[in-house]
N, C-alpha and C positions, 0 to 999 in steps of 0.2 A: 504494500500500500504506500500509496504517497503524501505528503507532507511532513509537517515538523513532528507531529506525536507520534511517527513513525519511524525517522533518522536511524536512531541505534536498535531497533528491535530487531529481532532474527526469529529465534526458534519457536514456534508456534505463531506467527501473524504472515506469515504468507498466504494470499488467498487466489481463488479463481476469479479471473474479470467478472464484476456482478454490476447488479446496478437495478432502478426501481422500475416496477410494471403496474400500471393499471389495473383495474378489475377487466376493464373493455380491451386488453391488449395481449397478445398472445403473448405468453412466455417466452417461447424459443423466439418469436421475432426480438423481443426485446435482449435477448442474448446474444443474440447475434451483432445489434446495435452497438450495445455493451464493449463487447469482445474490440468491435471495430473502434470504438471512441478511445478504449484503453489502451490498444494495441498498436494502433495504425493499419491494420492487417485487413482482412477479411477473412472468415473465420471459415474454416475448411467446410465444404459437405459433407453431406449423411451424418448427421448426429445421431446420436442413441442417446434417450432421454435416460437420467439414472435416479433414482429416488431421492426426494428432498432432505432434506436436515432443518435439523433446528438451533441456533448458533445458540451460544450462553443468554446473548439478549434477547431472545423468543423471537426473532428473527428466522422466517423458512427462507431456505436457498435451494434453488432450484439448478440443476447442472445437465450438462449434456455433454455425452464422449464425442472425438471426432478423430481420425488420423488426422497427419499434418505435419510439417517438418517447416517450422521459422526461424530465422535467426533469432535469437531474444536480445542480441546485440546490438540489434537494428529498433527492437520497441518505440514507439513514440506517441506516449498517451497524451489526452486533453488534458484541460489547466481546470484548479478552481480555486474560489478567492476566498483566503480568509482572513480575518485579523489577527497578524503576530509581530511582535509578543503579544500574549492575550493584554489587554487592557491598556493596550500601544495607541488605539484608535488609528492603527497602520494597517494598511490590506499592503496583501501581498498574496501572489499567484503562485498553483502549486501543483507539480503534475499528479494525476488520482494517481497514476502507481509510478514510481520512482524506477524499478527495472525490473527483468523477468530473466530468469534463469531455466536450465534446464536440471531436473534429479535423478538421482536413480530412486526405484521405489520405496525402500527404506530410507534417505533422506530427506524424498517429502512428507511421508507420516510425521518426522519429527519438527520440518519446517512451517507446513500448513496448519492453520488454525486447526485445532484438536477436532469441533465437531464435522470441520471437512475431511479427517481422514477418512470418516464412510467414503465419499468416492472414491478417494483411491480402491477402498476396501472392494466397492463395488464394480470394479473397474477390472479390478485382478479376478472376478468372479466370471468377469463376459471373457477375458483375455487372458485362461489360465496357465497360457507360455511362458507370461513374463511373471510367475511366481518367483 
């Protein structure tokens, strides 16, 4: 994730490009969206929808698997504005996610936000090669 409350964090807050959906808007469309504002990219075909989660703040996240092969070097997500320091009455602009990396399966379990490790979990379930 990106901005200042993010800088030094590592091990548990890496997440999936997410972002909000209406009750009137399809989910995967809005994933797709998502994927493209945070990424730069467009986001491969044939998704496979994988079951939701619910993060620590009762927040549900919805995920989709896709092949795909990107550079993460090349990432280059949109900006958003907020005041810092807090109480600075300073805006300042901040990319949503700061970089993307690639893992192997056991070092995203420990990198991705805890209740995201279901996808992986689920992921390793449709794609049981890469055990």
């Amino acid at each position: 994730m990106g901005g200042p409350y993010w800088a030094y964090k590592d091990e548990g807050t890496w997440t999936i490009p997410k972002g909000e959906f209406t009750e009137n808007e399809d989910p995967l469309r809005a994933a797709l969206r998502e994927f493209k504002e945070e990424t730069g990219f467009d986001a491969p075909a044939n998704c496979i929808a994988l079951e939701p989660v619910k993060q620590k703040s009762g927040k549900l996240i919805y995920a989709w698997a896709a092949e795909g092969n990107l550079d993460a070097e090349k990432i280059k997500s949109n900006t958003f504005e907020m005041e810092w320091p807090p109480g600075s009455s300073n805006k300042q602009q901040f990319p949503e996610i700061d970089k993307a990396e690639w893992f192997t399966v056991e070092q995203s379990k420990i990198k991705i936000n805890p209740a995201q490790v279901s996808f992986v979990k689920q992921l390793l379930s449709i794609l049981p090669n890469y055990q």
